[in-house]
C-alpha positions as CSV (number, residue, x, y, z in Angstrom):
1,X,-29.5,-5.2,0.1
2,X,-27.3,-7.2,-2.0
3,X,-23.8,-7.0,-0.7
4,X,-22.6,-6.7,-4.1
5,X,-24.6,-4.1,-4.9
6,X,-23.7,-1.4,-2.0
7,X,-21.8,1.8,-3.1
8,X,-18.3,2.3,-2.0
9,X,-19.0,4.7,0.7
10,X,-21.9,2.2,1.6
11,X,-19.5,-0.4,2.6
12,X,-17.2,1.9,4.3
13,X,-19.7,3.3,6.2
14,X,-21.7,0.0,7.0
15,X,-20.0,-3.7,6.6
16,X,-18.8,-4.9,9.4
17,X,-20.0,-2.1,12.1
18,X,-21.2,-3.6,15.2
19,X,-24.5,-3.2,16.8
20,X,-24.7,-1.6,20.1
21,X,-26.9,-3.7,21.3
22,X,-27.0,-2.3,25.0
23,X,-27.1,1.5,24.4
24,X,-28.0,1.8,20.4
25,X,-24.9,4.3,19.5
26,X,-24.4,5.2,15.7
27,X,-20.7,3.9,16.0
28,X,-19.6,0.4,17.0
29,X,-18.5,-0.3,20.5
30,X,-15.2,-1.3,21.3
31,X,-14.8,-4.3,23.4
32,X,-11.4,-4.5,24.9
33,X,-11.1,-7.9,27.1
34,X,-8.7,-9.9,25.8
35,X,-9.7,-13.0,28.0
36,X,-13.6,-14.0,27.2
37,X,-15.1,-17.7,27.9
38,X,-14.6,-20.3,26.7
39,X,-17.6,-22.7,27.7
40,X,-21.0,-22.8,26.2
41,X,-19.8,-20.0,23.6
42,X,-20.0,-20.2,19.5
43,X,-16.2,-18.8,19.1
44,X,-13.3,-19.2,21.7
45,X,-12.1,-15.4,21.6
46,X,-8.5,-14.8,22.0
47,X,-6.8,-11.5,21.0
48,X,-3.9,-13.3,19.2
49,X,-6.6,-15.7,17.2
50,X,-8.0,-12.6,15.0
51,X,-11.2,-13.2,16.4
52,X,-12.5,-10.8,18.9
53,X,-15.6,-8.9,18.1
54,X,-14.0,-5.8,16.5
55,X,-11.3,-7.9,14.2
56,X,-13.9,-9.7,12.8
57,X,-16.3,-6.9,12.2
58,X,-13.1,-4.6,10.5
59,X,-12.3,-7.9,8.1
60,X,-15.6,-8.1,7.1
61,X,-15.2,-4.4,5.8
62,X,-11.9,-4.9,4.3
63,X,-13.1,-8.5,2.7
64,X,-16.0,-6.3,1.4
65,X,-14.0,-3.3,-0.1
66,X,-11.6,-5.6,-2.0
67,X,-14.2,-8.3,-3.1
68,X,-12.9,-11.2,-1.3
69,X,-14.5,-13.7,0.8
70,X,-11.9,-12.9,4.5
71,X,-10.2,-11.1,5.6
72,X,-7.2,-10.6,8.5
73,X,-6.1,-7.8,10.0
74,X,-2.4,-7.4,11.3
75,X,0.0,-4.9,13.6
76,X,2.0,-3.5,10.4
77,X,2.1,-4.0,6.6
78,X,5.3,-5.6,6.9
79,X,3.6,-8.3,9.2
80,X,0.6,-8.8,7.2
81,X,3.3,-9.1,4.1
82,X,5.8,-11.8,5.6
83,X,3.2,-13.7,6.8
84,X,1.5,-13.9,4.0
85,X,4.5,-14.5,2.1
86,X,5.7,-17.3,4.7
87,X,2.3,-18.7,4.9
88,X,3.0,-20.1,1.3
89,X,6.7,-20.4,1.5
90,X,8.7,-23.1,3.0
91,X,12.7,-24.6,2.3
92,X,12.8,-25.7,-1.5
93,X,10.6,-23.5,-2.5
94,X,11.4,-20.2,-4.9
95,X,9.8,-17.2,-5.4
96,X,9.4,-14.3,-8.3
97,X,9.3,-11.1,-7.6
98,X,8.7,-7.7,-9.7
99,X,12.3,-5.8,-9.9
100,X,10.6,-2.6,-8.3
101,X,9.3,-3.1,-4.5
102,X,9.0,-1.2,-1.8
103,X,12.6,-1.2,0.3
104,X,11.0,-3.1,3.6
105,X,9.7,-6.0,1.5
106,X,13.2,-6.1,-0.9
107,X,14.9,-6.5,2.6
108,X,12.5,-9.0,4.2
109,X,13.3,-10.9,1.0
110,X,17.4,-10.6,0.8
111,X,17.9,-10.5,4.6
112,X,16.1,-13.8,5.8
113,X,15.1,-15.7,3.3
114,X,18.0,-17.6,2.5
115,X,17.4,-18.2,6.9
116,X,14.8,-20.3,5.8
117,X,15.7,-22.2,2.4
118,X,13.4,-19.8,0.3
119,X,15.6,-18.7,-3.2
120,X,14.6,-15.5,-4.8
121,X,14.4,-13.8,-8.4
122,X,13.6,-10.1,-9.1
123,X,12.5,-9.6,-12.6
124,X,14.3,-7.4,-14.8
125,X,11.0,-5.6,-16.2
126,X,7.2,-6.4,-15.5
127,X,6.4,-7.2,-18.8
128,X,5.0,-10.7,-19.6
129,X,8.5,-12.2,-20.5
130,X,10.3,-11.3,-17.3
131,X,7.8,-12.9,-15.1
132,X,8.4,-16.0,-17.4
133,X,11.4,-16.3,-17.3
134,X,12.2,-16.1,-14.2
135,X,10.0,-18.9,-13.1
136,X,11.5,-22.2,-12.0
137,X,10.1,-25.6,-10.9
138,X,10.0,-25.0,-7.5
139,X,8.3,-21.4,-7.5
140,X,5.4,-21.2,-5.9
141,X,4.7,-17.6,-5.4
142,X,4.5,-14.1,-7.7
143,X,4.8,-11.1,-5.5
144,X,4.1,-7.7,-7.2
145,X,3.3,-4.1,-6.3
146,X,1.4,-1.6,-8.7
147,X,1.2,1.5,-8.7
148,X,5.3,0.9,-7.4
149,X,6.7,2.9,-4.7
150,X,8.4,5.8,-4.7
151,X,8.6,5.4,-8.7
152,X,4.8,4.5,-9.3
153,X,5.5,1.8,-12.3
154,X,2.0,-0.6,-12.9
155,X,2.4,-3.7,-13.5
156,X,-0.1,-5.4,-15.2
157,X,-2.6,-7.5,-13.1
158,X,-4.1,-9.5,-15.8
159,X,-1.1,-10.9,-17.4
160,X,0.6,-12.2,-13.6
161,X,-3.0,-13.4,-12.9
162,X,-2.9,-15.6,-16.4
163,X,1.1,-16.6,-16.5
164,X,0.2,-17.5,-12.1
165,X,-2.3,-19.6,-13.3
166,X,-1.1,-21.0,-16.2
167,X,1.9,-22.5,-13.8
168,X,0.1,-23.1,-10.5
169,X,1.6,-20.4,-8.7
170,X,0.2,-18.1,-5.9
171,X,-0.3,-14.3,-6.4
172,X,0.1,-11.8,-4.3
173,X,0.3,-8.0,-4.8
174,X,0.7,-4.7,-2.3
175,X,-2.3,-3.3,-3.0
176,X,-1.0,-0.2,-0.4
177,X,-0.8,3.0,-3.3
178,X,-4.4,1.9,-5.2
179,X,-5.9,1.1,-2.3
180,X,-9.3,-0.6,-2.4
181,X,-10.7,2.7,-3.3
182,X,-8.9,2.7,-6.8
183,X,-8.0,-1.1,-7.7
184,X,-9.3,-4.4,-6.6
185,X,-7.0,-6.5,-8.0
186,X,-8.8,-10.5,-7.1
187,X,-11.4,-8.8,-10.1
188,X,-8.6,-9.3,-12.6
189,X,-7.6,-13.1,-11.0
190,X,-5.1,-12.1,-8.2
191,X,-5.4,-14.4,-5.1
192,X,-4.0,-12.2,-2.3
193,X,-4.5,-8.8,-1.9
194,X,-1.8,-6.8,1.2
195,X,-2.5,-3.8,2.3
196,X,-0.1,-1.8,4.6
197,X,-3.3,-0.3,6.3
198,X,-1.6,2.2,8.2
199,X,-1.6,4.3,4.7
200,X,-5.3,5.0,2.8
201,X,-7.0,2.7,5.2
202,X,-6.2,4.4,8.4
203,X,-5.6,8.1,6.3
204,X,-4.6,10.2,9.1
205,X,-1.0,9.6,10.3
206,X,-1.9,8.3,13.5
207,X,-2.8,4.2,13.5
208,X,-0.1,1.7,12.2
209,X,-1.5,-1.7,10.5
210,X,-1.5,-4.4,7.7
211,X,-4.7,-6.2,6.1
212,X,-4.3,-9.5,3.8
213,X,-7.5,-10.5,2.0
214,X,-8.4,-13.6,0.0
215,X,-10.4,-16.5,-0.2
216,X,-11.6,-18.4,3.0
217,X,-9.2,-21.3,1.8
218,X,-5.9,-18.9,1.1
219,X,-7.3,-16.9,4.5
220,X,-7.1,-20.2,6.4
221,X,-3.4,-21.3,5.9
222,X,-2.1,-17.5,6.3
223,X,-4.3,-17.4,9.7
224,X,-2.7,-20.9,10.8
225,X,0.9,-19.0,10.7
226,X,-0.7,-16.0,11.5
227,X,-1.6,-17.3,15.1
228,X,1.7,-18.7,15.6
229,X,3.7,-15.4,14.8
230,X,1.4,-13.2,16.8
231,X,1.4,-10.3,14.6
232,X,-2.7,-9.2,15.5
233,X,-3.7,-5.5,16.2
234,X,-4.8,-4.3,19.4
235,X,-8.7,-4.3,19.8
236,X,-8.2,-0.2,20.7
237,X,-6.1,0.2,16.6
238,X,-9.0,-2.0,15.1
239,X,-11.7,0.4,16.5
240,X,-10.1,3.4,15.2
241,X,-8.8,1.6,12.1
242,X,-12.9,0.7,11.2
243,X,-14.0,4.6,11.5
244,X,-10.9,5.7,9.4
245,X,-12.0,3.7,7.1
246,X,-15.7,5.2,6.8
247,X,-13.9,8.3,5.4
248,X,-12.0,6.4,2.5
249,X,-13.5,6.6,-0.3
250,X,-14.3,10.4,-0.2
251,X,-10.5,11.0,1.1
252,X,-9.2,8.9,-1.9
253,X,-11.2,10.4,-4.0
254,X,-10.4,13.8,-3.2
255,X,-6.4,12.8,-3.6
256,X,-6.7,11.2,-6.7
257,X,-7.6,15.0,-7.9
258,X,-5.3,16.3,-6.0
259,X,-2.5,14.7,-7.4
260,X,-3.7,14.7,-11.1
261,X,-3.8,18.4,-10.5
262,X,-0.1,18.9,-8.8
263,X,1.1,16.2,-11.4
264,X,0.3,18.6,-14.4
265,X,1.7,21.5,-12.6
266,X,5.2,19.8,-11.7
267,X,4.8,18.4,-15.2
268,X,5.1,21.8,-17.0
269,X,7.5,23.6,-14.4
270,X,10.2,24.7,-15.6
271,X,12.7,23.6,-12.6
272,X,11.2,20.0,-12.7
273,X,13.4,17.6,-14.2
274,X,10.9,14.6,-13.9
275,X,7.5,13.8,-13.2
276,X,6.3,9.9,-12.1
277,X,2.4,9.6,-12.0
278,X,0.4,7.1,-14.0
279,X,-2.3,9.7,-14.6
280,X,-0.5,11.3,-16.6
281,X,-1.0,10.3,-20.4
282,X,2.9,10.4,-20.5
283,X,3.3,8.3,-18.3
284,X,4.7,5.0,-19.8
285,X,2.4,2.7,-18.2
286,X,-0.8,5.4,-18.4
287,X,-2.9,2.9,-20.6
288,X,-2.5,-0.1,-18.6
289,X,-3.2,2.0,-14.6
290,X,-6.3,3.4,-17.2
291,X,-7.5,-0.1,-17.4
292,X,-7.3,-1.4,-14.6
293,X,-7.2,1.5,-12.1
294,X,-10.6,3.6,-11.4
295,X,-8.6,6.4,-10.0
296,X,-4.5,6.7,-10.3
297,X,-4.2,7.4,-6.4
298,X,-2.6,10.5,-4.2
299,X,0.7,9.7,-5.1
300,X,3.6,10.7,-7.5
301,X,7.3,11.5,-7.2
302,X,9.6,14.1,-9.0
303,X,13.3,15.5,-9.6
304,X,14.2,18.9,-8.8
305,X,16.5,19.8,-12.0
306,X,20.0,18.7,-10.9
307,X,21.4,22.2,-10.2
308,X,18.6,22.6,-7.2
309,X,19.1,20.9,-4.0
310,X,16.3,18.2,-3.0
311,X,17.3,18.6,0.9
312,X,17.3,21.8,0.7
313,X,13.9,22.4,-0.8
314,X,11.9,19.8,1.4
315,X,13.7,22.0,4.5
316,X,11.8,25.5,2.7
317,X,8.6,24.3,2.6
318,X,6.1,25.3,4.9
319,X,3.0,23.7,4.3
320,X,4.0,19.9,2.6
321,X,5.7,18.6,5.7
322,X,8.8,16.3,4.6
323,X,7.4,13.6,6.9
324,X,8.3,9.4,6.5
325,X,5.2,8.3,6.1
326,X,2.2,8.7,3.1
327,X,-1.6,8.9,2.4
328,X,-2.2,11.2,5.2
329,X,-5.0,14.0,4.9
330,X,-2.2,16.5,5.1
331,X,0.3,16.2,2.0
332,X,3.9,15.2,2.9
333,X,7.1,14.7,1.1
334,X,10.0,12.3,1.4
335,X,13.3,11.2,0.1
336,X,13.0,7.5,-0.5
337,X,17.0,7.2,-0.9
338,X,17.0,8.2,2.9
339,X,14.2,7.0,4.3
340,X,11.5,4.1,2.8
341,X,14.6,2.1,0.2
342,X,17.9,3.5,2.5
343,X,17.9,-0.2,3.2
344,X,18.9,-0.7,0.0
345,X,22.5,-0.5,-1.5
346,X,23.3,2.5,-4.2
347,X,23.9,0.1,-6.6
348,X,20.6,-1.6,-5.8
349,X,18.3,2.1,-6.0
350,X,20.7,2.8,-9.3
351,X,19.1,-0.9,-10.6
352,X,15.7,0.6,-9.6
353,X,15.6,4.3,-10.9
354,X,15.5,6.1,-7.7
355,X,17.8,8.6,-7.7
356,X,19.2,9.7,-5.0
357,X,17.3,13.3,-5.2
358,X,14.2,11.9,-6.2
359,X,11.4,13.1,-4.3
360,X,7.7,11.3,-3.1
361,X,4.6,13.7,-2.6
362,X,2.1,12.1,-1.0
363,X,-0.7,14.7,-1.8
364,X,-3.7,15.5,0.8
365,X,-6.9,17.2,0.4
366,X,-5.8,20.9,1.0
367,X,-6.6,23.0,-1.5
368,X,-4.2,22.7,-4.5
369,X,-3.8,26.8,-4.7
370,X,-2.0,26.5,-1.6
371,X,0.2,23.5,-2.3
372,X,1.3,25.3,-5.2
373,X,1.9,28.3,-3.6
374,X,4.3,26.3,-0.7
375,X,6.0,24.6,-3.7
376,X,6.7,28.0,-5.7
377,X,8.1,29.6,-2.6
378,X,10.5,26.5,-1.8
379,X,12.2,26.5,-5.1
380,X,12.4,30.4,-4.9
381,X,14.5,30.0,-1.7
382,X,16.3,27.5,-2.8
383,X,17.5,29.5,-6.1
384,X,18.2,32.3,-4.1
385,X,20.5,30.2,-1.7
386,X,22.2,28.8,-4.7
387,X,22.6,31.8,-6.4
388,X,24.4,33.6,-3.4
389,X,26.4,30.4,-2.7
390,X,27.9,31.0,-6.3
């Protein structure tokens, strides 16, 4: 069958799995040396190369899912990010970046890249004019994130593609919220796709990683820094990582309705000051996440109405756990002000919108009933609390 041609479930089920050739298990063995020969062999295997049996079988997948020729598979999103980002960076150069990121990648960029001679810009807006104008002679690299965390803005993928290509520059985009399930953004002319995999990929709270895929060419020069920094996953992560990932489409799936559902409830509740999902039609950027997006992902983020305490609520539910990370099969809440952008000054999370009682759902695949039923009682407590503070 035509690679092209397999379903999505297909090719997380299938690409890349490794034949068990000695005992003819349904699942592929894991191979954990991490010294193999090196005479009278095809490949030189070395752990920190990318190239034992079960990295390259779980790039394959990931190359597959996002329509790329490689992949590489890395210990963290952040690692798979700065390498990437380093891979086509050196001093002199200058890169642009969209104004709302996540708070690791903002600090990678305005902690240590001055270290290394890199100058920055952060756009004022995503539209086409603030990439443009931003750009200088010496930048070599876009860097985008859509849909945006915690605030879930889209940038469009078309335009950077065009105004990246019209100027020789590099793409690059966290591809982490969409996942591949939802967006492959190298079909609208991206380059280079990051994924921190640890979210949709791995989808159960319990496996920490980063993916990059690209072309063979862009995958060669991040692999040549790649090898030096030594970010690769442990053979043990990758084995796990590649049967999450047989689940992912029908997990996605399940929390893109998930979260269109609790989107429209929060939308039209009455203590809810705000509502930030790009499935919903009033969402501002609704029409451009409708084309290019097949679903609009398991997350969103809301205010409480500013009498009602966000801390306080997150500490009454019972179900949603306020937990720091996302895309988990259970749903989760954060506060991004304290956790994912508390790297960032106030002045800086003013400049981005997230208020400091903003909250991010991550929405799993129980039952919506009962969601809504934990959310309901949380804001009951925390009236009643407030009422008898008074």
């Amino acid at each position: 069958m035509d690679q092209d041609k397999k379903g999505l479930n297909t090719v997380c089920t299938h690409t890349g799995q490794l034949e068990d050739k000695t005992y003819k298990g349904a699942v592929s063995p894991l191979y954990m040396g991490t010294s193999y020969a090196f005479e009278d062999v095809d490949v030189k295997r070395y752990p920190r190369y990318f190239n034992t049996p079960n990295q390259i079988g779980l790039a394959k997948k990931i190359a597959a899912l996002e329509k790329a020729e490689a992949a590489l598979i890395f210990g963290s999103g952040m690692a798979a990010i700065s390498t990437s980002l380093l891979a086509f960076l050196r001093a002199g150069d200058h890169i642009v970046l969209q104004k709302t990121l996540y708070g690791g990648t903002y600090n990678l960029v305005t902690e240590e890249f001055e270290k290394f001679g890199i100058s920055y810009s952060f756009t004022e807006g995503l539209k086409a004019a603030h990439f443009e104008e931003k750009i200088q002679d010496n930048t070599k690299v876009i860097y985008i994130e859509t849909p945006s965390n915690p605030l879930l803005t889209i940038t469009d993928l078309k335009i950077v593609s065009n105004i990246c290509k019209k100027h020789g520059i590099v793409s690059m985009i966290d591809n982490t919220f969409a996942s591949p399930v939802n967006q492959n953004p190298l079909d609208f002319g991206i380059d280079i796709t990051i994924h921190s995999a640890t979210k949709y990929m791995g989808g159960h709270s319990d496996i920490c990683a980063g993916a990059v895929a690209s072309s063979e060419k862009n995958m060669q020069r991040i692999f040549h820094l790649a090898k030096n920094l030594g970010g690769s996953l442990s053979d043990y992560t990758v084995w796990l990582l590649e049967r999450s990932i047989k689940t992912m489409g029908i997990r996605v799936k399940a929390q893109n309705e998930n979260a269109l559902r609790m989107a429209q409830y929060l939308l039209d509740h009455k203590d809810i000051e705000t509502v930030y999902y790009p499935g919903l039609p009033s969402h501002p950027d609704h029409e451009i996440a409708k084309s290019q997006m097949k679903g609009y992902g398991g997350m969103l983020s809301f205010e409480l109405k500013p009498e009602l305490s966000a801390s306080r609520f997150q500490k009454s539910l019972r179900l949603i756990k306020p937990s720091m990370s996302l895309a988990g099969v259970e749903s989760t809440t954060l506060t991004p002000a304290l956790t994912s952008h508390s790297l960032l000054s106030a002045e800086e999370r003013k400049r981005q919108g997230i208020a400091d009682g903003l909250i991010r759902f991550s929405v799993g695949i129980e039952e919506t009933e009962d969601l809504i039923q934990d959310i309901e009682q949380a804001l009951k407590k925390v009236k009643e609390e407030r009422e008898q503070s008074v």
